[in-house]
N, C-alpha and C positions, 0 to 999 in steps of 0.2 A: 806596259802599253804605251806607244810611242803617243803625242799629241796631236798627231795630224789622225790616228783612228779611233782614240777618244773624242777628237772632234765630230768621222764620221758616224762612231756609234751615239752620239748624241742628237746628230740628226735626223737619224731613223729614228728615236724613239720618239712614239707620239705623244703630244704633250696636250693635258686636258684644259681648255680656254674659257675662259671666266664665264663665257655664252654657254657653253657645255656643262660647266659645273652648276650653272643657272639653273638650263634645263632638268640635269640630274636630281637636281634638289625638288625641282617640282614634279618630279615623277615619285621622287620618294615621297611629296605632301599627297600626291593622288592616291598613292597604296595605302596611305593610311588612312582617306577617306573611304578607299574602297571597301575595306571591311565591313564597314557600316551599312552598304548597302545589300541588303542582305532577303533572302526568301527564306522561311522557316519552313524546313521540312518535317512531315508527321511522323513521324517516329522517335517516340519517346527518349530523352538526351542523345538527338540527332542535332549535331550545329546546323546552323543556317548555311544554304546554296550565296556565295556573296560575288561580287565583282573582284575581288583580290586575285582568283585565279588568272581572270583576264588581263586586270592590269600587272601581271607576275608574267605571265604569256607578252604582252604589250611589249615592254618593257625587255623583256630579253630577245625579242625581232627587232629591237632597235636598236641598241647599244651593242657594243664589245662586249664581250666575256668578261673583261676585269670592271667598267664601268656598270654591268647590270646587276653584278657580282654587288659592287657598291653599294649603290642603290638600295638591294633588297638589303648588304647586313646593315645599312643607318637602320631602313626602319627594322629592322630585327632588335637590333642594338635598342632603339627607342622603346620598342614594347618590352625587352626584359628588365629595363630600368624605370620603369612602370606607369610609362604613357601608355595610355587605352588605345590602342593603335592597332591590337587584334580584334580580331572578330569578338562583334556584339559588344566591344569595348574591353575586352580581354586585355590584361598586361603580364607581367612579373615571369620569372623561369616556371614558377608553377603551372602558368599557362600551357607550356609548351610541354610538360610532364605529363597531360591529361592523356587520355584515350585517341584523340584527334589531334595532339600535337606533333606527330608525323607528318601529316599533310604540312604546315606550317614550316616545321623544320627542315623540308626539302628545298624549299624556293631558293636557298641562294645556291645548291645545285643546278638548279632548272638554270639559274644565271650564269652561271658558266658553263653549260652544257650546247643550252642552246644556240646558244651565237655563233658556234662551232658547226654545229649539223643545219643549220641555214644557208653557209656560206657568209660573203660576203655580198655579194651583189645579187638585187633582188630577183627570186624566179616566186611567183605565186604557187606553185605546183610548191615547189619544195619547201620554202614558207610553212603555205597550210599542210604539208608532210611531218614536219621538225616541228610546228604546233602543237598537232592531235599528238606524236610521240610525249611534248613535256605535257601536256593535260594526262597522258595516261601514265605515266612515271610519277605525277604527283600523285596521282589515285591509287594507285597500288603500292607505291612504300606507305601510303598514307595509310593504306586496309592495311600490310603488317605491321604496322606499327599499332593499330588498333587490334589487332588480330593479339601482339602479345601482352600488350596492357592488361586488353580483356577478357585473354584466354580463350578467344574466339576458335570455334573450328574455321578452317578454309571457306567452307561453306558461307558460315553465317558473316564472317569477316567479308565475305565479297558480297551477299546481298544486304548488309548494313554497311558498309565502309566504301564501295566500289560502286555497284551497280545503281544506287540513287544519285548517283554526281554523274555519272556518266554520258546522259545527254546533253545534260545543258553546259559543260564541262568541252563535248565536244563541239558543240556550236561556238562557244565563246573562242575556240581554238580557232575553229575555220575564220570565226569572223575577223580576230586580232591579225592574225595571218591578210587577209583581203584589207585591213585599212593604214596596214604598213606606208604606202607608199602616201600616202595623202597626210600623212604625219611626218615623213621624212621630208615633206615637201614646207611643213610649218615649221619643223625647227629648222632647216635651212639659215 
């Protein structure tokens, strides 16, 4: 590779600036507050409805595919070395072995998925389109993943594992989706 297009493939690649990696880092301290806040749903060893989805949705309508990709594996990274940083204060690989650690295991998918079926430049239609898609890819490899833990039929794996996240799962989609731009507008 001659020097003069080593210099220009060095200029196209974008390079992540200490303001960014700032930022980065405090979305990763947000997701690992997010777990915590949490709604317990009735049904007997149902995890709690928490903010992680949203800020897991957040987070990958704002960032690139490789930086939200990031993001999600520190705090992954954090909680399998055994910061309480999952839900209800959840840590260790054990964690993520449970019934419900599908849902969990998905999001650094959802972070390189999403940023891709977004686009780049913001349309709120397609946004909250590539939203609702990652809320319901988390929910459903989250049900088979629960589905083969628990030996679930179809059935019951989709009204225990699917159909009780599904509302508030979708609102939290629509909503992350609509406050895209007043965020891109503070980390400016």
């Amino acid at each position: 590779m001659s020097s003069s297009s080593a210099a220009a493939s060095e200029n196209t690649q974008k390079k992540i600036t200490t303001k960014k990696l700032v930022t980065m880092a405090m979305f990763a301290a947000i997701l690992c507050i997010s777990a915590y806040i949490s709604i317990p749903l009735p049904l007997p060893g149902a995890p709690h409805i928490t903010m992680l989805n949203f800020v897991i949705l957040l987070i990958a309508l704002l960032f690139s595919s490789g930086e939200s990709f990031l993001i999600i594996l520190v705090w992954l990274v954090l909680g399998i070395l055994g910061l309480p940083v999952f839900i209800g204060g959840g840590a260790g690989i054990g964690y993520l072995m449970t019934p419900y650690g599908g849902y969990t295991l998905v999001f650094p998918l959802i972070g390189l998925l999403l940023p891709v079926l977004r686009g780049k430049t913001y349309h709120r239609f397609r946004y909250t389109i590539a939203a609702v898609a990652g809320a319901l890819l988390i929910d459903l490899i989250g049900m088979f993943w629960l589905m083969a833990a628990s030996h679930y039929s179809l059935e019951t794996g989709f009204l225990t594992g699917f159909l009780p996240f599904l509302p508030l799962d979708l609102l939290k989609s629509v909503i992350a989706a609509q406050i895209v731009p007043a965020f891109r507008r503070i980390m400016k």
